[in-house]
C-alpha positions as CSV (number, residue, x, y, z in Angstrom):
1,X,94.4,126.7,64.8
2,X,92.5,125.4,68.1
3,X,93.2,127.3,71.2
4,X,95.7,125.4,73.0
5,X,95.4,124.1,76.3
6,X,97.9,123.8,78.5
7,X,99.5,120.4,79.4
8,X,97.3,119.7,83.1
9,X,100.6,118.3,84.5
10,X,102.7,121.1,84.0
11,X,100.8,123.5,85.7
12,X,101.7,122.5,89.2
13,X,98.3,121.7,90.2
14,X,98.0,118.9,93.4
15,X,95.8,116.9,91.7
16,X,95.2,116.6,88.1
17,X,91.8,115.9,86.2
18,X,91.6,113.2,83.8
19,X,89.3,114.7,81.6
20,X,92.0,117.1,81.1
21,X,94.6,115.0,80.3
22,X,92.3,113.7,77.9
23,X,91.5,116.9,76.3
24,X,94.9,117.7,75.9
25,X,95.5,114.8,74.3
26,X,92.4,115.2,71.9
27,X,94.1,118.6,71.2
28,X,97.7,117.6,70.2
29,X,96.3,114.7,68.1
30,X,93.7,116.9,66.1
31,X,96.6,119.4,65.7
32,X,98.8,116.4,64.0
33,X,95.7,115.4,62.2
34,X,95.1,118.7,60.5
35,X,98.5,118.6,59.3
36,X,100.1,121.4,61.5
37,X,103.2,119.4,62.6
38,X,103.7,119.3,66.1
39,X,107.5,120.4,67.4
40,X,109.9,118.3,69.4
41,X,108.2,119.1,72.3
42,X,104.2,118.5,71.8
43,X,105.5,114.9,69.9
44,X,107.3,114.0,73.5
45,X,104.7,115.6,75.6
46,X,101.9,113.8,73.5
47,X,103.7,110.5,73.9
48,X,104.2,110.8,77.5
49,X,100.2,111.5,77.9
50,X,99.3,109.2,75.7
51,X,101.1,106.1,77.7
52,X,100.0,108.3,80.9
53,X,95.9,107.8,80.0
54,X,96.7,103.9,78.8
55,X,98.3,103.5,82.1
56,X,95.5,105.0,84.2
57,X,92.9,103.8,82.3
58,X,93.5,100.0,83.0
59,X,93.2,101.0,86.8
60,X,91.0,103.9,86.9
61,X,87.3,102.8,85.7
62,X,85.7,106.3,85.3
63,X,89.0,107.6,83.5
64,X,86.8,109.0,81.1
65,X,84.0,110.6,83.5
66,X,87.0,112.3,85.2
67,X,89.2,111.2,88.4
68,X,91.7,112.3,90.0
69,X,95.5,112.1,89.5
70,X,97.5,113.0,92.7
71,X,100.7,114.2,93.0
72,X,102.4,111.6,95.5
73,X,103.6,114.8,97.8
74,X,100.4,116.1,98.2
75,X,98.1,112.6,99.2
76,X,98.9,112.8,103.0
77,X,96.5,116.4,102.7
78,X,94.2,114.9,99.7
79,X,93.5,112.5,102.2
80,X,92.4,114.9,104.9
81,X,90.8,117.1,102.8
82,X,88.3,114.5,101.1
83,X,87.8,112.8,104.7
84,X,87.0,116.3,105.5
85,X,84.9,117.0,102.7
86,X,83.1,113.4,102.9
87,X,82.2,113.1,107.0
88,X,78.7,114.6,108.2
89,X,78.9,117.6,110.1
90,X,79.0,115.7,113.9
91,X,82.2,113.8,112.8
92,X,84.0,116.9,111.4
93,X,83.2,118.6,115.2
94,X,84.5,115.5,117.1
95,X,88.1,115.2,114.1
96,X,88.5,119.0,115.0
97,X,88.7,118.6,118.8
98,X,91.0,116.3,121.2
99,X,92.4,114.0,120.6
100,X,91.2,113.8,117.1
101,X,93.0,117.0,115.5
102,X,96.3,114.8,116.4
103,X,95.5,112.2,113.6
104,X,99.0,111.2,111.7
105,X,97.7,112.2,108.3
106,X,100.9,110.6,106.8
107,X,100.0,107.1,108.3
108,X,95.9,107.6,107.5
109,X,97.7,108.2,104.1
110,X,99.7,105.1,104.1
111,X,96.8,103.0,105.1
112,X,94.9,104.3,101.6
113,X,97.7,103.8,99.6
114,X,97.1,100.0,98.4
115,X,93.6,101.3,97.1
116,X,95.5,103.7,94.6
117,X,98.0,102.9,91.7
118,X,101.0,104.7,90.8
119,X,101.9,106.5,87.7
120,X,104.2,108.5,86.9
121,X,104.8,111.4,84.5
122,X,108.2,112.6,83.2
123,X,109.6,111.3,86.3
124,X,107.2,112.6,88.9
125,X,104.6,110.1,90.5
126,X,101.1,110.6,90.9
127,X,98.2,108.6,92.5
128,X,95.3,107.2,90.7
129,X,92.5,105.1,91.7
């Protein structure tokens, strides 16, 4: 029996890797494969993964090499965080003082939006790009 992962959506997480979509993917199918039938649940959840990853991958290039999923409530701070995490030290000063620490995330949000495709997963949407 492999050890079973657990389905990357489902745990809540913000943002969800792709390589472990894909590994949980890998996991149900080698389960089916070894003949241990999968219940109602892993069949639906592998389906729903499976036309998750198809999706993603027509949009996402480095799908396999791992990118980010993000849930739709969480982008406005996804944003902030990686303009946080990718600015040199001098911008991060100047974003953290007036009038900069005022920035309408939500908007900055908006204005990345078009670069990022929607998906969505048993009825909730993520972010993918």
């Amino acid at each position: 029996m492999l050890k079973e992962l657990p389905n990357p959506f489902d745990r809540g997480d913000d943002v969800v890797d792709s390589r472990n979509v894909i590994a949980r993917i890998e996991e149900l199918q080698e389960m089916a494969a070894g003949g241990e039938a999968l219940d109602a649940g892993q069949a639906d959840e592998l389906a729903a993964l499976v036309a998750v990853a198809k999706e993603c991958e027509d949009y996402a290039e480095d799908w396999h090499h791992g990118v980010p999923l993000i849930r739709e409530t969480y982008f406005a701070e996804y944003m902030k965080d990686y303009f946080m995490d990718t600015s040199d030290s001098e911008v991060i000063a100047e974003v953290r003082a007036w009038p900069f620490n005022h920035i309408d995330w939500n908007a900055a949000a908006d204005e990345m939006r078009p670069d990022y495709t929607e998906v969505t997963y048993r009825g909730e949407t993520f972010l993918v790009r």
